[in-house]
NUTOR-817842 format. One record per residue (C-alpha): residue number from 1; x, y, z. Coordinates in steps of 0.1 Angstrom, whole numbers, plus 5000, padded with zeros to 4 digits. Layout:
BEGIN
<NUM, <X, Y, Z>> ...
END
This chain:
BEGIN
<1, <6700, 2280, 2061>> <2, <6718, 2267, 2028>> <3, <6734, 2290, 1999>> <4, <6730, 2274, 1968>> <5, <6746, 2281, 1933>> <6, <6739, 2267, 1899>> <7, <6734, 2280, 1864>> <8, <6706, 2267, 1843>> <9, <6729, 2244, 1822>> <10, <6738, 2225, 1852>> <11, <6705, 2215, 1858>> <12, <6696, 2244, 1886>> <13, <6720, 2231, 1916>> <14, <6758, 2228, 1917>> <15, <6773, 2238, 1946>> <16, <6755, 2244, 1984>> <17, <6769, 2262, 2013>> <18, <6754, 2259, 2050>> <19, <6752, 2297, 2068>> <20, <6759, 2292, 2097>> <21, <6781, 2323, 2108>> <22, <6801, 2351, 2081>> <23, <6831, 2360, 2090>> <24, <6843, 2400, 2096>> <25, <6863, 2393, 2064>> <26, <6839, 2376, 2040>> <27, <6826, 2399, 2013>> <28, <6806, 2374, 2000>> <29, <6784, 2340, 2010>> <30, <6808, 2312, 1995>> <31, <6790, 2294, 1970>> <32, <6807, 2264, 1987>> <33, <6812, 2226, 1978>> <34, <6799, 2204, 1947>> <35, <6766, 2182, 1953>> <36, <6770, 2149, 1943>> <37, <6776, 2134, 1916>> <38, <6790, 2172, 1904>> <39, <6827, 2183, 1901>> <40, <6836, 2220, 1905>> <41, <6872, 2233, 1887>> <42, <6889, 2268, 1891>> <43, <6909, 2269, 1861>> <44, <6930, 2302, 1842>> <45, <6926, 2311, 1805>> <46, <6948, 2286, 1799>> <47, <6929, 2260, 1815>> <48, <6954, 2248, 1846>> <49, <6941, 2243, 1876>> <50, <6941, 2274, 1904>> <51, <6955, 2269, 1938>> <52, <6937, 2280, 1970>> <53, <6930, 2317, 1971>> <54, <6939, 2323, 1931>> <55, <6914, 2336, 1907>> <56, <6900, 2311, 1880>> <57, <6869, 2305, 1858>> <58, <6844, 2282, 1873>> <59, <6837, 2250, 1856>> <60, <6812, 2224, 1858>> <61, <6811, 2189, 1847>> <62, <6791, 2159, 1864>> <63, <6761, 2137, 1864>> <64, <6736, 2171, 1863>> <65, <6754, 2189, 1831>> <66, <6733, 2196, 1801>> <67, <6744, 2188, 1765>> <68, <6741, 2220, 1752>> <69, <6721, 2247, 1740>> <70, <6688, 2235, 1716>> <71, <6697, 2245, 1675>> <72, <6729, 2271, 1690>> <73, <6759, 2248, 1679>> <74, <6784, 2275, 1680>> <75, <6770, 2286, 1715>> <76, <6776, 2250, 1726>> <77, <6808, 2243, 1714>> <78, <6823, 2274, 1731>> <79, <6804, 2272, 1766>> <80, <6807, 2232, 1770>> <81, <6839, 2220, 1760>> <82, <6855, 2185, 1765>> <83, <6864, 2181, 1802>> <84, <6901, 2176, 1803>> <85, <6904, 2163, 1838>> <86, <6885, 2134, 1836>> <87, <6880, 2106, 1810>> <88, <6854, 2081, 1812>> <89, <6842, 2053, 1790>> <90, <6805, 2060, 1774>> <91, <6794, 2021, 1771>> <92, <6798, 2007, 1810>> <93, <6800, 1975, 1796>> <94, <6833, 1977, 1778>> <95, <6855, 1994, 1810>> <96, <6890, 1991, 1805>> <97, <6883, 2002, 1766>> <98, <6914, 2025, 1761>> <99, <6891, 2047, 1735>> <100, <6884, 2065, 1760>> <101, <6866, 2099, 1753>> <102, <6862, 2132, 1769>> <103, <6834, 2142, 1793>> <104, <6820, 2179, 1790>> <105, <6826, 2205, 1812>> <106, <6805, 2240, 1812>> <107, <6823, 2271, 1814>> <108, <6800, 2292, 1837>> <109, <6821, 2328, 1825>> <110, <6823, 2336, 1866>> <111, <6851, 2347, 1884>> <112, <6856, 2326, 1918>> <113, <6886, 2312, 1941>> <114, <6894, 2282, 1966>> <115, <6885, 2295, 2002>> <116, <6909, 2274, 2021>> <117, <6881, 2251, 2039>> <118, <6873, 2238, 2005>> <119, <6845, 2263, 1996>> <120, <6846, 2284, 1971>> <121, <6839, 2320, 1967>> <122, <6827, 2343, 1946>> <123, <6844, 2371, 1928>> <124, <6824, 2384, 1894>> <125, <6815, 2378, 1863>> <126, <6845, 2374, 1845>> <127, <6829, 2392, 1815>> <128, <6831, 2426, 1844>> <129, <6871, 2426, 1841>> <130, <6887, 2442, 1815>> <131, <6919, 2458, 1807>> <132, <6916, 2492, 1799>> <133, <6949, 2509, 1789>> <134, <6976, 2483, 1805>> <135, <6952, 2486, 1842>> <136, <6930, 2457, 1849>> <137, <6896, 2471, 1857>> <138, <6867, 2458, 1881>> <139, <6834, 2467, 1862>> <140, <6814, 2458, 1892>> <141, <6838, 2481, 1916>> <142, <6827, 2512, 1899>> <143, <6791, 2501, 1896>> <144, <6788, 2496, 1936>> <145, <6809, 2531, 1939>> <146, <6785, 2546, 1917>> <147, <6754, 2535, 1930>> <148, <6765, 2548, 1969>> <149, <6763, 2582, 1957>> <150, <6736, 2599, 1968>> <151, <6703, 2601, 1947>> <152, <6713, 2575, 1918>> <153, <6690, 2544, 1917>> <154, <6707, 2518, 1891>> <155, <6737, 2522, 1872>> <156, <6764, 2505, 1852>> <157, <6796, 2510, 1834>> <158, <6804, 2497, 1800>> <159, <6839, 2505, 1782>> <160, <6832, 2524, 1748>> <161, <6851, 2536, 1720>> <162, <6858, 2570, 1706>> <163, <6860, 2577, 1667>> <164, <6901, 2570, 1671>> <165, <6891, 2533, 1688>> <166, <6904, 2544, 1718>> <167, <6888, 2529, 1745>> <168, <6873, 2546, 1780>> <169, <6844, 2537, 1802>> <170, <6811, 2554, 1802>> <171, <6787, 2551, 1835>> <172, <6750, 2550, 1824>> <173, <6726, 2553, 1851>> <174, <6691, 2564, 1866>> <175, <6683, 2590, 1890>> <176, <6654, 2605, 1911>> <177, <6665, 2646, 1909>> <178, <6690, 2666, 1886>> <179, <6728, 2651, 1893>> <180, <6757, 2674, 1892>> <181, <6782, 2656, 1871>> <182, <6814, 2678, 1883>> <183, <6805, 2666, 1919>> <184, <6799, 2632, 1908>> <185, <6829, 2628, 1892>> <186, <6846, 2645, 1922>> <187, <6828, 2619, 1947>> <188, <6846, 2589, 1925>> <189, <6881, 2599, 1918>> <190, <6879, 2604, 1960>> <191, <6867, 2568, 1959>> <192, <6889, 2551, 1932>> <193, <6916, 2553, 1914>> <194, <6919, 2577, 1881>> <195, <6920, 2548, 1856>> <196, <6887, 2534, 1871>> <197, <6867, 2570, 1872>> <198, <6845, 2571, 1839>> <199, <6853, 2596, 1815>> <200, <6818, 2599, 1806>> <201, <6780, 2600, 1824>> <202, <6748, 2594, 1809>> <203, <6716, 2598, 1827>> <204, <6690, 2578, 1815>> <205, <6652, 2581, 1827>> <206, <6650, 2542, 1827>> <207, <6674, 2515, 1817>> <208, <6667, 2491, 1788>> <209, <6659, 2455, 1800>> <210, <6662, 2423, 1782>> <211, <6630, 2395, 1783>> <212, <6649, 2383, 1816>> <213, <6646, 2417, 1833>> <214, <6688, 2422, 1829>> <215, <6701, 2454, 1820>> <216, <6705, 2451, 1779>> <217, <6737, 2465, 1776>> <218, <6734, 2468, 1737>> <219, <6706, 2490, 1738>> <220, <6723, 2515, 1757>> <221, <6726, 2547, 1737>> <222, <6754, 2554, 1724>> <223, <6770, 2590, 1743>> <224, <6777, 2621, 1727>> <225, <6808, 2617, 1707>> <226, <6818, 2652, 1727>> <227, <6833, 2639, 1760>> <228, <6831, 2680, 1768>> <229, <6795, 2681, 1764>> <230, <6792, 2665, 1800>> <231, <6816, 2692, 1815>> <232, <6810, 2723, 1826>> <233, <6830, 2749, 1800>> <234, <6853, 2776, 1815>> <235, <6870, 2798, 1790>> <236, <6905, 2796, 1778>> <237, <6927, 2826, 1786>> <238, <6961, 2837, 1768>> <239, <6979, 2823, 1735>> <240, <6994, 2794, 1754>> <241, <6962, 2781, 1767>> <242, <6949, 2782, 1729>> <243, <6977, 2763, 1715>> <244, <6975, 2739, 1747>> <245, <6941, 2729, 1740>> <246, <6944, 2721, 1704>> <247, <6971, 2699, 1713>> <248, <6950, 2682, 1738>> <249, <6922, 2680, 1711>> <250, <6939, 2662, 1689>> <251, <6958, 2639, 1713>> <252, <6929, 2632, 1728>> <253, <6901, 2628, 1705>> <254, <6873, 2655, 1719>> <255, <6863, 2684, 1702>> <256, <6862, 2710, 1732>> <257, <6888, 2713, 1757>> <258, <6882, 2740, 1787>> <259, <6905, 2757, 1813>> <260, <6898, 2736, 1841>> <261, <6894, 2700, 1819>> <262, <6917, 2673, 1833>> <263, <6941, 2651, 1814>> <264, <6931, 2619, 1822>> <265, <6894, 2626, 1832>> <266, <6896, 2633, 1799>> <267, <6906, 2597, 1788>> <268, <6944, 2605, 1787>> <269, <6969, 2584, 1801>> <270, <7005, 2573, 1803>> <271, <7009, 2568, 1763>> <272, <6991, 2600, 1751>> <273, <7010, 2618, 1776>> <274, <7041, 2611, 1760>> <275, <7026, 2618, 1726>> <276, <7016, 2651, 1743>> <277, <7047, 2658, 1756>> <278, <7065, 2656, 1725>> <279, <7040, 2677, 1705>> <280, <7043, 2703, 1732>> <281, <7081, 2708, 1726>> <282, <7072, 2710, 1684>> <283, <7049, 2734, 1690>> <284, <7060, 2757, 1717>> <285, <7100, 2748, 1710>> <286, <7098, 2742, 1746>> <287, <7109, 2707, 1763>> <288, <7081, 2697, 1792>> <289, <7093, 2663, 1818>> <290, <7067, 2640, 1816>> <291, <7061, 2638, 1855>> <292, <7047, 2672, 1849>> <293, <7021, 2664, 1823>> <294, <7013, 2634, 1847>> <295, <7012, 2653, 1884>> <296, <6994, 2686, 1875>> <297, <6954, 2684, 1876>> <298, <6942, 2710, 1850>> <299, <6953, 2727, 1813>> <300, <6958, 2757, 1832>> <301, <6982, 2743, 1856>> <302, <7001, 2728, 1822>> <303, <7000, 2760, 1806>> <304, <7013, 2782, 1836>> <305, <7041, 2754, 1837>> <306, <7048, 2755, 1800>> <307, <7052, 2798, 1803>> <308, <7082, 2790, 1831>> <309, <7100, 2768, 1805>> <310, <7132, 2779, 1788>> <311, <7131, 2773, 1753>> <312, <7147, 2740, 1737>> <313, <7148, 2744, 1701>> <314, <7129, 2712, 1680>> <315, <7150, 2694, 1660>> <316, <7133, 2673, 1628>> <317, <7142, 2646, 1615>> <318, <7145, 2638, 1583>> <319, <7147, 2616, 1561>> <320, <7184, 2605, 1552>> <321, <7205, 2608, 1522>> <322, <7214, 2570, 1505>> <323, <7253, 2581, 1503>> <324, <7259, 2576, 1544>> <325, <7289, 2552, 1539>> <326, <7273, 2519, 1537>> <327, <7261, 2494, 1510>> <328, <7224, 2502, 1490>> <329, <7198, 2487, 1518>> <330, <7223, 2488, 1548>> <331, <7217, 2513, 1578>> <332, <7235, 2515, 1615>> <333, <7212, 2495, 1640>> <334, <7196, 2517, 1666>> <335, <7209, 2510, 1703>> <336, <7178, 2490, 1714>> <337, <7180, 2470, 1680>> <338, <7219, 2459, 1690>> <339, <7208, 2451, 1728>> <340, <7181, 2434, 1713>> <341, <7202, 2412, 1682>> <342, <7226, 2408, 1711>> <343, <7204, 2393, 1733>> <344, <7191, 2373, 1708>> <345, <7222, 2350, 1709>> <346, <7219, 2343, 1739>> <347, <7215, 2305, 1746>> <348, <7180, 2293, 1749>> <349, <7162, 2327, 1746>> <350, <7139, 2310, 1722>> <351, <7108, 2330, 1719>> <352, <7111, 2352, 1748>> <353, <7113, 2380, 1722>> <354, <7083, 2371, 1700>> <355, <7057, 2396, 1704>> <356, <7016, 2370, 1696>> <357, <6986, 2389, 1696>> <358, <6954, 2371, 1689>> <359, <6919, 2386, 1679>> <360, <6886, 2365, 1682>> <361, <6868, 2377, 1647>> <362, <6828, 2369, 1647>> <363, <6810, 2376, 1617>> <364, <6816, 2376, 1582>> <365, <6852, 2377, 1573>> <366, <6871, 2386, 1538>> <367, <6905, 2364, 1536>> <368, <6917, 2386, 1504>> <369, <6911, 2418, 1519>> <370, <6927, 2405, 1551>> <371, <6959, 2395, 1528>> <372, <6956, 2426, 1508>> <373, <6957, 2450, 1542>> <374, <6985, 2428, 1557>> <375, <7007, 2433, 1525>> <376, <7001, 2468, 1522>> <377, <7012, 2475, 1559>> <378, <7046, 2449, 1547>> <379, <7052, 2470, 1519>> <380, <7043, 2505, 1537>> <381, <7067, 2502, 1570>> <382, <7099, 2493, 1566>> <383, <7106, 2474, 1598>> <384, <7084, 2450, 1586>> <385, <7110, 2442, 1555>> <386, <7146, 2441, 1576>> <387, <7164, 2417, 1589>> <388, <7198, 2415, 1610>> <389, <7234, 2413, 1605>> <390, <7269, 2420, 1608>> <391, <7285, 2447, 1584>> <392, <7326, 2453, 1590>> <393, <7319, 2444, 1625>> <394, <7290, 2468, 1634>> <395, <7254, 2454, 1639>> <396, <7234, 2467, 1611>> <397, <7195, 2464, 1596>> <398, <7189, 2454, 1562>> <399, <7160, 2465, 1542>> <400, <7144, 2451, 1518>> <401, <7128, 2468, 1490>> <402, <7107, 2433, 1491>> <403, <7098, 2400, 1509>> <404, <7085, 2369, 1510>> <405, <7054, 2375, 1529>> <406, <7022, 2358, 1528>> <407, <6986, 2352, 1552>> <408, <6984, 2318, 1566>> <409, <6948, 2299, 1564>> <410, <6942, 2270, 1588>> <411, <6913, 2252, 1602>> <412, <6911, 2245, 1642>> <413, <6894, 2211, 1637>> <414, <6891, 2192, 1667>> <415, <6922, 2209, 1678>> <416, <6921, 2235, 1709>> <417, <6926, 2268, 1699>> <418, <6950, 2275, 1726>> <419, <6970, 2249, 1713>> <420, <6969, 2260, 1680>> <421, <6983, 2290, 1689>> <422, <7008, 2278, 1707>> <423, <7024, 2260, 1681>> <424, <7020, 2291, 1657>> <425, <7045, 2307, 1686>> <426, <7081, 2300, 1665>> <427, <7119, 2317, 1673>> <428, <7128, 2346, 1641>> <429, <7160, 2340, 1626>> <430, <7168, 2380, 1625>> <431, <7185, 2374, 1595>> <432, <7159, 2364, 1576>> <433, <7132, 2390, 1568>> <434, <7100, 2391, 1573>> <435, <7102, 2391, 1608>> <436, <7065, 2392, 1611>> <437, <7036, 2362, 1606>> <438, <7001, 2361, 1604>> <439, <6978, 2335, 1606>> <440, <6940, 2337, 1601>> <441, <6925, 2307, 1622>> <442, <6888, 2291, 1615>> <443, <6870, 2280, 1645>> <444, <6838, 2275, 1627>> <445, <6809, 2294, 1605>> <446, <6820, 2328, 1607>> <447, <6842, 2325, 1639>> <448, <6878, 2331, 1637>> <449, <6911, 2339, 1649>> <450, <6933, 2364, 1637>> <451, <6970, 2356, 1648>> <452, <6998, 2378, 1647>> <453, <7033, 2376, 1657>> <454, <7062, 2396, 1652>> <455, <7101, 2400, 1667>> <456, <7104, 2427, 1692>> <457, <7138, 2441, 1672>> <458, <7112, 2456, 1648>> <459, <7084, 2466, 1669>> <460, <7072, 2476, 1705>> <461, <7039, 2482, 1722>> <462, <7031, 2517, 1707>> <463, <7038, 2498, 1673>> <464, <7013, 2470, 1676>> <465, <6988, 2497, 1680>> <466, <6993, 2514, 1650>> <467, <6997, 2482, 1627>> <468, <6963, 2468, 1641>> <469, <6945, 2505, 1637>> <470, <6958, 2508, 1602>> <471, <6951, 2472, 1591>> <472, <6915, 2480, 1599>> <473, <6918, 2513, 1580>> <474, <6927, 2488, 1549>> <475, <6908, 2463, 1553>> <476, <6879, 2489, 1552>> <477, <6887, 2501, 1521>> <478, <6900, 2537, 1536>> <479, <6937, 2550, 1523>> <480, <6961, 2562, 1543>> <481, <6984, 2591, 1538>> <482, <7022, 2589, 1531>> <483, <7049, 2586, 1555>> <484, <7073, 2614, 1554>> <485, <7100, 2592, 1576>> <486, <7109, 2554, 1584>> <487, <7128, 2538, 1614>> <488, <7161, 2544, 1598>> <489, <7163, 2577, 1596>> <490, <7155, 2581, 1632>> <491, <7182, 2554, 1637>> <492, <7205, 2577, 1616>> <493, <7194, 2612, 1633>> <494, <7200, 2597, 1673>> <495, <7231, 2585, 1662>> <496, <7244, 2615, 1646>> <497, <7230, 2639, 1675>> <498, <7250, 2609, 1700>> <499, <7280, 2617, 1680>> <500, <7273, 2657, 1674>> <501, <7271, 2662, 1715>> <502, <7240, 2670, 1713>> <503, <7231, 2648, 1738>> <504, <7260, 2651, 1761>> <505, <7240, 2668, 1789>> <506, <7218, 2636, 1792>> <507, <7255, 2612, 1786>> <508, <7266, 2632, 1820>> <509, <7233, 2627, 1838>> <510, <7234, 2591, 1835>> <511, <7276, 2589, 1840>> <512, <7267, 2607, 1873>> <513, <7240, 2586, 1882>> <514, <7258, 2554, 1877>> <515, <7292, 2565, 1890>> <516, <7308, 2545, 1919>> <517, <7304, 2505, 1924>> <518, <7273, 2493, 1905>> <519, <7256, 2474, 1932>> <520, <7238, 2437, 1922>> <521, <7206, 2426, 1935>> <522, <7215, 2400, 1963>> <523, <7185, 2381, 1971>> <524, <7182, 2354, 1994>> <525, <7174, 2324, 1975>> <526, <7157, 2287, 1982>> <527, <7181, 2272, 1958>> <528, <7212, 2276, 1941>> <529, <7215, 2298, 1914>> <530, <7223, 2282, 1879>> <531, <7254, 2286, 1861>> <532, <7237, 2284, 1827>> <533, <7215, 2317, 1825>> <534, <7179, 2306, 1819>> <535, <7148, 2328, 1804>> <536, <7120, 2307, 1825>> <537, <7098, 2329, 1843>> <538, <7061, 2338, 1853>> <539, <7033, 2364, 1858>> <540, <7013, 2366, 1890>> <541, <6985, 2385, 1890>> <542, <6969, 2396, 1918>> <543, <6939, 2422, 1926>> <544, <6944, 2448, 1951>> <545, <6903, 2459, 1955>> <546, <6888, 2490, 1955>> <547, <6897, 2500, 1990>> <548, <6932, 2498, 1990>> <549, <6937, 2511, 1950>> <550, <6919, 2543, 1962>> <551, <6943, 2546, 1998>> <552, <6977, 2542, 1972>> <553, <6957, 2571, 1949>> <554, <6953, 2593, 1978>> <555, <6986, 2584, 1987>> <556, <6998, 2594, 1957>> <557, <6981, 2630, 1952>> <558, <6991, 2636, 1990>> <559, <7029, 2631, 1974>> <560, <7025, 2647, 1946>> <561, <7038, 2618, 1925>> <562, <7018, 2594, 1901>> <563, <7002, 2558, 1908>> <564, <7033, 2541, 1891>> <565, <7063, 2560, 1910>> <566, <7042, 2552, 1943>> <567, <7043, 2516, 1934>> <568, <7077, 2515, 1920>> <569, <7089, 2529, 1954>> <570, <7071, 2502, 1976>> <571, <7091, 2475, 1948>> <572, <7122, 2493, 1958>> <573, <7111, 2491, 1994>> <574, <7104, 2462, 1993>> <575, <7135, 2447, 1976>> <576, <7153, 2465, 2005>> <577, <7133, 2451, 2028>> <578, <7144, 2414, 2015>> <579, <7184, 2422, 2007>> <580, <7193, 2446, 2037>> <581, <7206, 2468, 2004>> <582, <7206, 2505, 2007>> <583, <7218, 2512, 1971>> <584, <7190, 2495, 1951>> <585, <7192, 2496, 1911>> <586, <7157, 2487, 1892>> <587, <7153, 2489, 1852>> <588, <7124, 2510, 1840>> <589, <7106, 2508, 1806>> <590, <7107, 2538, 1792>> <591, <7085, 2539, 1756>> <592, <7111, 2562, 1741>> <593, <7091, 2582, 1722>> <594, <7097, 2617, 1733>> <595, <7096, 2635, 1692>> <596, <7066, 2642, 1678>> <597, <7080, 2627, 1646>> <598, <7077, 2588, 1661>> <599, <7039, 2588, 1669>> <600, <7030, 2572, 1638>> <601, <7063, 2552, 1632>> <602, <7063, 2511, 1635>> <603, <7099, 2505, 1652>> <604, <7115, 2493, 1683>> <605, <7118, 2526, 1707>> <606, <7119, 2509, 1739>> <607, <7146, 2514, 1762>> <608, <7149, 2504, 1802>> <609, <7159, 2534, 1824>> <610, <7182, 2521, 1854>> <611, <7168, 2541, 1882>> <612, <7188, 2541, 1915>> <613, <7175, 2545, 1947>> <614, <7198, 2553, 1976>> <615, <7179, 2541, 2012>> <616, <7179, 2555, 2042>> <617, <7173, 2524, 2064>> <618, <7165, 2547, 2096>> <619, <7141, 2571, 2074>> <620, <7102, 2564, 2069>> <621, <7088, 2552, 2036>> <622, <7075, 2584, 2030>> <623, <7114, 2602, 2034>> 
END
């Protein structure tokens, strides 16, 4: 018997695979080797070539490849690109012609690896992954999960957006009897992990096909804007459960919240939590750890925990008065603005600071209004006006009551896009305001990119979010209300509570924590360390599966401690398990946002916690 794979545009056939035998371990048939006269590359989004057993696109080029799609030009130029692994010359005759041009190679959009015989396997359509609030999610995963539960004929999960764009993933599917979505639910947080359970179910009596019998995902109806429609209600009880769920109805978006609703089933997660926290202490003058909002399972659970609290006055901040001992424009630096500006001397850091994002815009676009919005959110956050300096030997921020700040327009051309954007990737000079740059990039007839980049001194995660959900406020046309406070005078207010003592029970915390000989990370090394401190590094990415995410969940719950502190302490573990160490220090990101006043605020908050971990080498992981 003989697998074979090919997509349409590579003329039926590609690759062929002889089944003999499948191994205990296969999950899959491989796909296996090219036929002739066809080559087969696993390449990233960046188009390098993968190694054996990492994940790439697969690409054809050869002999059988198509020339594109009949009267869709744009379709063409996106799906077969020029091949740039192989050149050849088009006229046989005039061979050793060094106008040499570019073969095309089709960009089938599915997810596959090197087996290490040389076949290849695989993995999904690459168009099923998707990051979903920092977690890299397997659309297909919940799909099978969904469709083993008992009574459900087809399914599938699509990620949505609620009126505040958040995103979360709704399961649509088809059934032959009534399904209980609380047990449902309960079936696939037991099977995966809580990121990858949808926060929303809609049954459907049959699902909408395309003219090739596929699911047609964009006829699926859209759900009920009330994520609490789909739960079952029970009643809040007590003043503190009131307050508590009008909290959790605005953090979160839905317009019902009952007793027994969860946080994250909910759509919550790490981010909102925070926002939640802080909200929490403005509200009920009462100061709630994180790990709580993250560890217990229902706003009842919250609520009892919120009653046990002492009460920890909220302090405002607010906006500071222009006589504070410096020149008109000049404020003190916050203390991850100095790390940062001091860091940013060092030798060769480049753009390890720069902070690209890059949207892919089809459809009509507006280039004034994309200007306009851009130099209304210039003018409306500060940040987005200072630069960087020295004042009587303190690090300080300058702002600027204006700047020189415009929208570049450029066409792609025969360039690649990738490559356009990495030259659009420049170092700041922090003394020199804006630090922030945007670029509007045609690809073609209503196909763009829209490039942003900006220095981390003035911004962080939290703050991308808000610049890009209130650019598309403005470019819409919509207003948006005042700010009451900027960055400096939360700058201003930490400092003066640093100097005030308000703070001192946190200073002693972390003089006790770090007391004694700091230890350093002694790792065994293939080659000797550099004397000249380098910023050259790299991401591996690597997928877990279903199977094992949903064992380090249960894990997790068993322990009473969230996804992330169960991972962190395997990365400790592990780090003892390569250094012999027993007194491990690892840095943290911490968003450092915990006052309701910085939800909406464009700044740089973040701040790494150095969290150390004394080992008991004769212990059990679990001790």
């Amino acid at each position: 018997m003989i697998h074979v794979y090919g997509p349409t545009e590579s003329t039926v056939f590609a690759s062929y695979h002889f089944v003999d035998s499948i191994g205990d371990g296969d999950a899959t048939i491989p796909i296996g080797k090219p036929i002739s006269n066809t080559k087969i590359y696993v390449v990233d989004k960046n188009n390098n070539l993968q190694p054996f057993g990492a994940q790439g696109e697969l690409c054809i080029a050869g002999d059988g490849l198509a020339k594109g799609y009949l009267n869709r030009p744009e379709l063409t130029k996106e799906k077969f690109v020029p091949n740039p692994f192989e050149a050849y010359d088009n006229d046989k005759s005039s061979r050793g012609n060094k106008n040499k041009e570019l073969s095309l190679m089709y960009r089938t959009g599915d997810l596959v690896r090197w087996r290490s015989d040389g076949s290849i396997e695989f993995i999904d359509r690459i168009d099923t992954q998707v990051k979903l609030r920092g977690f890299r999610v397997e659309l297909g995963e919940i799909e099978s999960k969904l469709l083993e539960y008992e009574g459900i004929r087809e399914g599938i999960v699509v990620v949505r957006e609620d009126k505040s764009g958040n995103k979360y993933l709704c399961a649509y599917f088809t059934s032959n009897e009534e399904v209980s979505l609380p047990s449902l639910r309960e079936y696939l947080m037991a099977k995966l992990p809580i990121y990858m359970v949808p926060s929303c179910f809609v049954r459907l009596y049959e699902m909408p096909l395309n003219s090739n019998g596929k699911i047609d995902k964009k006829r699926l109806p859209e759900p009920e804007t009330d994520k609490a429609a789909e739960r079952e209600y029970v009643p809040l009880e007590g003043e503190t459960e009131e307050k508590l769920a009008r909290l959790w109805e605005e953090v979160l978006g839905v317009d019902r919240v009952g007793a027994t609703d969860n946080f994250f089933e909910l759509g919550g997660h790490s981010l909102k939590a925070t926002v939640l926290s802080a909200r929490i202490h403005r509200e009920f003058n009462k100061s709630i750890p994180l790990s709580k909002i993250l560890n217990v399972r229902t706003l009842r659970e919250l609520a009892d925990c919120i009653d046990g609290l002492e009460e920890s006055v909220y302090s405002k901040i607010n906006p500071i008065e222009e006589n504070i001992g410096y020149p008109k424009g000049i404020y003190p630096a916050s203390s991850s603005q100095k790390r940062m500006f001091v860091q940013h001397q060092f030798e060769g850091i480049g753009v390890s600071y720069n902070m690209p994002l890059a949207f892919l815009v089809e459809g009509t676009v507006n280039p004034y209004r994309i200007r306009s919005a851009f130099k209304e959110l210039v003018m409306r956050h500060e940040p987005m006006r200072t630069s960087f300096g020295i004042y009587n030997g303190e690090i300080v921020q300058k702002i600027h009551s204006e700047v020189d700040f415009d929208v570049d327009f450029i066409e792609c051309n025969d360039k690649s896009p990738d490559g356009v954007l990495r030259e659009l990737v420049k170092p700041f000079n922090l003394e020199e305001a804006p630090l922030f740059r945007v670029t509007l990039i045609r690809l073609g007839n209503d196909k763009h990119i829209l490039f942003m980049d900006m220095h981390h001194i003035i911004s962080d995660g939290v703050s991308v979010a808000i610049l890009v959900k209130e650019f598309g406020e403005l470019y819409n046309g919509r207003k948006l209300s005042d700010l009451r406070i900027q960055y400096k005078d939360f700058s201003y207010w930490i400092s003066k509570r640093l100097q005030d003592g308000a703070l001192k029970k946190q200073e002693d915390f972390w003089f006790k924590t770090l007391e004694g000989d700091i230890p350093v990370l002694d790792m065994p090394l293939d080659f000797s360390r550099s004397d000249v401190r380098t910023f050259v590094g790299d991401t591996v990415e690597f997928n877990l599966g279903v199977e094992t995410s949903a064992l380090l969940n249960a894990l997790a719950q068993k322990q009473g401690i969230t996804l992330n502190s169960l991972l962190f302490s395997v990365y400790t573990a592990l780090l003892h398990r390569y250094t012999g160490q027993e007194d491990i220090i690892i840095g943290s990101l911490s968003a450092g946002r915990n006052h309701p006043d910085l939800e909406n605020m464009v700044g740089m908050f973040n701040n790494f916690l150095p969290i150390r971990t004394q080992i008991n080498a004769a212990g059990t992981f679990e001790d």
